[in-house]
VEXDREN-2710 file (C-alpha; in Angstrom, 1 decimal):
% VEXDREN-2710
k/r/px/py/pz
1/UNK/5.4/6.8/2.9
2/UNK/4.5/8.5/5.7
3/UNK/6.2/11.6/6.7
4/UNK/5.7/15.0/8.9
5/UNK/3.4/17.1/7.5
6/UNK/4.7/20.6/5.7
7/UNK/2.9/23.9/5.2
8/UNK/3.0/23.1/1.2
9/UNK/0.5/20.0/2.5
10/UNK/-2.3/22.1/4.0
11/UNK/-4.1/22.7/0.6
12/UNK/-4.4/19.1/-0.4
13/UNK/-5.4/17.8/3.0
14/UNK/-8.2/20.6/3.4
15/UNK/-9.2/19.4/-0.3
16/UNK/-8.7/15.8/0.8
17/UNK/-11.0/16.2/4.1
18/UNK/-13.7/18.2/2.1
19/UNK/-14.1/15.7/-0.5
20/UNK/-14.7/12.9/2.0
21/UNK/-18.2/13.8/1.7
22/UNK/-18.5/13.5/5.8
23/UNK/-17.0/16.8/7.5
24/UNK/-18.9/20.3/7.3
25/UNK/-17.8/23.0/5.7
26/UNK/-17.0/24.6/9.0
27/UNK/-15.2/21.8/9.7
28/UNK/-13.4/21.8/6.5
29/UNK/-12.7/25.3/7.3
30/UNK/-11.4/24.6/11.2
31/UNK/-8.9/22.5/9.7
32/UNK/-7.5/25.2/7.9
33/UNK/-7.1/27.1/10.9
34/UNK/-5.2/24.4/13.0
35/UNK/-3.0/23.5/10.4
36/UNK/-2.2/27.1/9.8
37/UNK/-1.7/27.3/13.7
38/UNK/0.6/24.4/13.8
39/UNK/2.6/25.2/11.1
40/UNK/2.9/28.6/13.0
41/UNK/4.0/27.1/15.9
42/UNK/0.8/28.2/18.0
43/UNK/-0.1/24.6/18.6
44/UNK/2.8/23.8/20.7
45/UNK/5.3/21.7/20.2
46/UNK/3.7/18.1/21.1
47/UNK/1.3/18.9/18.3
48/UNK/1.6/16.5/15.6
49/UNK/0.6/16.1/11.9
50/UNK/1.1/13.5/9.9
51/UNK/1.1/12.9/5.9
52/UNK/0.7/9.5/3.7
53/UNK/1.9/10.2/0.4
54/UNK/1.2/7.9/-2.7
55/UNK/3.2/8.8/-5.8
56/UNK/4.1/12.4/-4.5
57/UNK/0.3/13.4/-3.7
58/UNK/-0.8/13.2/0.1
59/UNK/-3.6/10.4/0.3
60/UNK/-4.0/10.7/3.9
61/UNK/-3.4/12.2/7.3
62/UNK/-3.9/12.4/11.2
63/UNK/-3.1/15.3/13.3
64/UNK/-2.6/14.1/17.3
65/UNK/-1.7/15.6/20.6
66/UNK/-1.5/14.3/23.9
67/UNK/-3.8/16.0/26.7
68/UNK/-2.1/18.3/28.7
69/UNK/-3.9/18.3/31.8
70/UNK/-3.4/14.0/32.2
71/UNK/-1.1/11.5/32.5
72/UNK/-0.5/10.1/28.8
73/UNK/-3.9/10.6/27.4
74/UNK/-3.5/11.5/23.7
75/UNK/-6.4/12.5/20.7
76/UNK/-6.3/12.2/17.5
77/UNK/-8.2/15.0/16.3
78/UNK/-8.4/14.6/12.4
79/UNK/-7.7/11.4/10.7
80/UNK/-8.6/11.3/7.1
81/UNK/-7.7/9.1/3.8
82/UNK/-8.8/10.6/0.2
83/UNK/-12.0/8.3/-0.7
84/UNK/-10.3/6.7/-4.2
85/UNK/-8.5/5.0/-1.1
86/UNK/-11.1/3.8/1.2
87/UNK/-11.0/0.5/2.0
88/UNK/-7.2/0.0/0.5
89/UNK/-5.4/-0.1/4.3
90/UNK/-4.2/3.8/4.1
91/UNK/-6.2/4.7/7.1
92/UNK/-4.9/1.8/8.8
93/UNK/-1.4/2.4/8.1
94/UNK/-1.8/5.9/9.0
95/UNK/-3.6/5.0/12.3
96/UNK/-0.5/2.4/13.1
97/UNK/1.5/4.9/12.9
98/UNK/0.3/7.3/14.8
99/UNK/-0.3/4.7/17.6
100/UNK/3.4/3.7/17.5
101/UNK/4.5/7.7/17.8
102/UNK/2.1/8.1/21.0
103/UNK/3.8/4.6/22.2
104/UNK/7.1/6.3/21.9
105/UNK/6.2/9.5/23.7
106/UNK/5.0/7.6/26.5
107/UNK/1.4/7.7/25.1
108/UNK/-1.1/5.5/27.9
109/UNK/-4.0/6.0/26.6
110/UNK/-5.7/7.4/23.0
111/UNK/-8.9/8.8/22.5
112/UNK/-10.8/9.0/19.1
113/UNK/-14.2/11.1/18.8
114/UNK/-16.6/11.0/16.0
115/UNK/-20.2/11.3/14.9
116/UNK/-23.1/9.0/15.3
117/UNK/-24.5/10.0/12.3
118/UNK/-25.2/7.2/9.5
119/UNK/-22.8/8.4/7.0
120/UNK/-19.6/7.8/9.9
121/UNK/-21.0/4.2/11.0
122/UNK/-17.9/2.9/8.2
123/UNK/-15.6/5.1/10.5
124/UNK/-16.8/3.7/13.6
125/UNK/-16.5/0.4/11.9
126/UNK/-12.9/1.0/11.1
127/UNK/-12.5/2.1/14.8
128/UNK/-13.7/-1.1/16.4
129/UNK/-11.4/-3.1/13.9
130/UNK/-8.6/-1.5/15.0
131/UNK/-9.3/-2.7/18.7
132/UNK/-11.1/0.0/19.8
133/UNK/-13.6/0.2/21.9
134/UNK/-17.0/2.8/22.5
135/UNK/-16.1/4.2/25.5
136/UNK/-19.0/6.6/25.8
137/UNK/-21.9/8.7/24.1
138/UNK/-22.4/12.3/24.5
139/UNK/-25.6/12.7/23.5
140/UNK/-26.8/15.6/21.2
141/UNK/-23.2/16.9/21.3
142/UNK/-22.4/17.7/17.9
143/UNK/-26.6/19.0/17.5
144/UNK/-29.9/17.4/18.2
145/UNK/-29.9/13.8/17.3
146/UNK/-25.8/14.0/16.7
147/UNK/-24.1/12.0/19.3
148/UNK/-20.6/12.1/19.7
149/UNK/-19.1/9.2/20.1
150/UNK/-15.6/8.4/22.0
151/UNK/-13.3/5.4/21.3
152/UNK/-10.7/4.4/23.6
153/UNK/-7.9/2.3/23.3
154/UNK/-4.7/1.1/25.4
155/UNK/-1.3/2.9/24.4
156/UNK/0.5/0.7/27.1
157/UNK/0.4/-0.9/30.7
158/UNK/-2.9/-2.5/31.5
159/UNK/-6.6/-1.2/32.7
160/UNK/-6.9/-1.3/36.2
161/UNK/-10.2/-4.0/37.4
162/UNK/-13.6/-1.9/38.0
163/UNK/-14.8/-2.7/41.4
END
C-alpha cells in the first residue's frame, strides 16, 4: 500500500535510508531535516512524500516536487526501498506511483539525480529500466571523482526534434 507519508513515518524512513548502505551520514541526517520541514509545512505545499508499507512497517518511499521556476519539470529527491526488499518490485511500484501523481499534476518532465559511484551503478540500473535515460554528467559534483548523474524522463507530450 502506498499512502502519504505522516510525521510518525520519519524515524523508520531515516533508519530505512541509513541502512541502505549507499547515503552518507549527512545525508542520512539532511533527510531528517526535510522531512521535519515538510511535515512542518516549510516545504510548501506541492512537496510530496510518499510511503510503501508492508505489514504495517514502511518498506519504502520517495519524496518529489515539481521545480518552481519551469514549466512542469518535477524531481524526485529521495527514493529509497529497505534492502530485505531490493530486487522484489517495491522501488518500482513506488517509482510508478509517483510518476502517475506528477502525471496528474500536470507533470512534463521528471528529473532523477544520483551518484556515479560503484556502489549506485544498481540504482542507475534500475533507472534505465524504468525508461530513463542519462541525460547529463556533472562531473566532480558530489566530490573529486563523484559525478552526479541526471536521468530524465517524459511525464507527457512529446520531445521536440534537436536541430
Amino acid at each position: 500500500m502506498i499512502r502519504p507519508a505522516v510525521p510518525a513515518d520519519t524515524p523508520a524512513l531515516v533508519q530505512l535510508t541509513a541502512a541502505t548502505g549507499v547515503f552518507k551520514h549527512h545525508e542520512v541526517n539532511v533527510l531528517q531535516e526535510i522531512l521535519d520541514d515538510f511535515h512542518s509545512g516549510d516545504m510548501g505545499p506541492k512537496h510530496i512524500a510518499i510511503v510503501c508499507e508492508h505489514e504495517g512497517q514502511a518498506v519504502g518511499y520517495a519524496y518529489y516536487a515539481p521545480d518552481v521556476m519551469t514549466d512542469g519539470s518535477w524531481y524526485i529527491y529521495w527514493i529509497a526501498v529497505s534492502p530485505t526488499l531490493h530486487g522484489k518490485g517495491v522501488g518500482r511500484e513506488i517509482l510508478l506511483y509517483a510518476e502517475d501523481d506528477i502525471r496528474r499534476r500536470n507533470g512534463r518532465v521528471l528529473f532523477i539525480e544520483t551518484s556515479s559511484q560503484p556502489s549506485y551503478e544498481p540504482t542507475r540500473r534500475f533507472y534505465l529500466r524504468q525508461g530513463y535515460e542519462v541525460t547529463g554528467v556533472l562531473r566532480d559534483f558530489y566530490t573529486d571523482g563523484d559525478d552526479m548523474v541526471i536521468f530524465r524522463k517524459r511525464m507527457r507530450g512529446e520531445d521536440r526534434q534537436r536541430a
